[in-house]
C-alpha positions in Angstrom: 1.1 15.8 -17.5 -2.4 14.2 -16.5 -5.6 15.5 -15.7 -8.8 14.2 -13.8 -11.6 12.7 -16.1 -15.4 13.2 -16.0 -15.2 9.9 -13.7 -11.8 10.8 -11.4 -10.0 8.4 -13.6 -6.2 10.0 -14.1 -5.7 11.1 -18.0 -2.2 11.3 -19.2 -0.9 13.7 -22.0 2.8 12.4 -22.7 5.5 14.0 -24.6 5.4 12.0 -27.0 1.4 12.1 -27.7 1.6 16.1 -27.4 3.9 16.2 -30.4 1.8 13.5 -32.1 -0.9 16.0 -31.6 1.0 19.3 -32.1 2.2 17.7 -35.6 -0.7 16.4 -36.9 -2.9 19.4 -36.2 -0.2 22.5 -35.7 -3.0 24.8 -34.8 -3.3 23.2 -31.3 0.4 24.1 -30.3 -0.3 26.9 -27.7 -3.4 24.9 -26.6 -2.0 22.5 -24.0 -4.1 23.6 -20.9 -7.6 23.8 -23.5 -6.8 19.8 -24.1 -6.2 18.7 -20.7 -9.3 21.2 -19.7 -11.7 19.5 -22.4 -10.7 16.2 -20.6 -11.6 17.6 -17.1 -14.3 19.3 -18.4 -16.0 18.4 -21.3 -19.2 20.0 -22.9 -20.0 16.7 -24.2 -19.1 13.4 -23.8 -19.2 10.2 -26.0 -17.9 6.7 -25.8 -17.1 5.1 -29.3 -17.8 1.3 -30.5 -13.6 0.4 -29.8 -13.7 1.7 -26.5 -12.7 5.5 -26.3 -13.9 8.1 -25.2 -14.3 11.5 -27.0 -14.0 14.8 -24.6 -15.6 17.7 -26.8 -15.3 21.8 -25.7 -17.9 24.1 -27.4 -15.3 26.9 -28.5 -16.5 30.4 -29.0 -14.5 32.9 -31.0 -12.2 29.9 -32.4 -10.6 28.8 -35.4 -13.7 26.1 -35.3 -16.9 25.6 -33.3 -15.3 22.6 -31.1 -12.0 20.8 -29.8 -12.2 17.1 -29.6 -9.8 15.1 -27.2 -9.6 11.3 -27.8 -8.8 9.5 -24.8 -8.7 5.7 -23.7 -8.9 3.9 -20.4 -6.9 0.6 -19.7 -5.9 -0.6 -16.4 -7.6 1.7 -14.2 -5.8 4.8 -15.9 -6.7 6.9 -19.0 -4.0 8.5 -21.8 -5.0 10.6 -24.7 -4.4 9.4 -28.2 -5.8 13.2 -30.1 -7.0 16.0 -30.7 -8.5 18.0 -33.1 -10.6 20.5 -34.0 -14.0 19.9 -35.8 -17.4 21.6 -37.0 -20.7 22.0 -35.9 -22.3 20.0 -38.9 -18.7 17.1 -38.9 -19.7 17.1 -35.0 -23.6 16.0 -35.9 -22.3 13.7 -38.8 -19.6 11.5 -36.9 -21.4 11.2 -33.4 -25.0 10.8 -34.0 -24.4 6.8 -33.8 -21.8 7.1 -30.5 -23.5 6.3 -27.0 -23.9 9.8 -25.6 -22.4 10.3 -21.8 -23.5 12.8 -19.3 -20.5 14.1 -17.7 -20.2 15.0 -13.8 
């Protein structure tokens, strides 16, 4: 499946990346349209120091306060490597020093 980033780039969720995520973080299972959604439109928007971008989604009424999606670009085209969920105060802690994107 793929999805439309901030910046029209295509964003592709695999198989084999979904059960990556579904595994890793079980909570996510029933959450496959919020992921590609938080790629195609993102709350917030960062770009990390090895090249990725996090996708964040200000949740309300969640398990947590956000959903991050972890997605990289090569080639022209964009696949996701995660996803999680994460706090207010983890949020704060882990992007303060990330290059903060405005997405369109």
């Amino acid at each position: 499946m793929s999805v439309k980033a901030f910046d029209g780039t295509k964003v592709l969720l695999t198989e084999e990346r979904w059960k990556h995520i579904v595994l890793r973080h079980p909570e996510l299972e029933n959450k496959f349209s919020l992921v590609l959604d938080t790629v195609a439109n993102p709350d917030e928007l960062y770009f990390d120091p090895t090249g990725a971008f996090h996708a964040l989604k200000r949740l309300h009424g969640e398990v947590s306060d956000y959903l991050v999606v972890i997605y990289c670009k090569e080639n022209g085209e964009g696949y996701i490597r995660t996803a999680f969920y994460t706090s207010y105060r983890r949020k704060a802690r882990r992007y303060r020093q990330f290059k903060k994107l405005k997405p369109s």
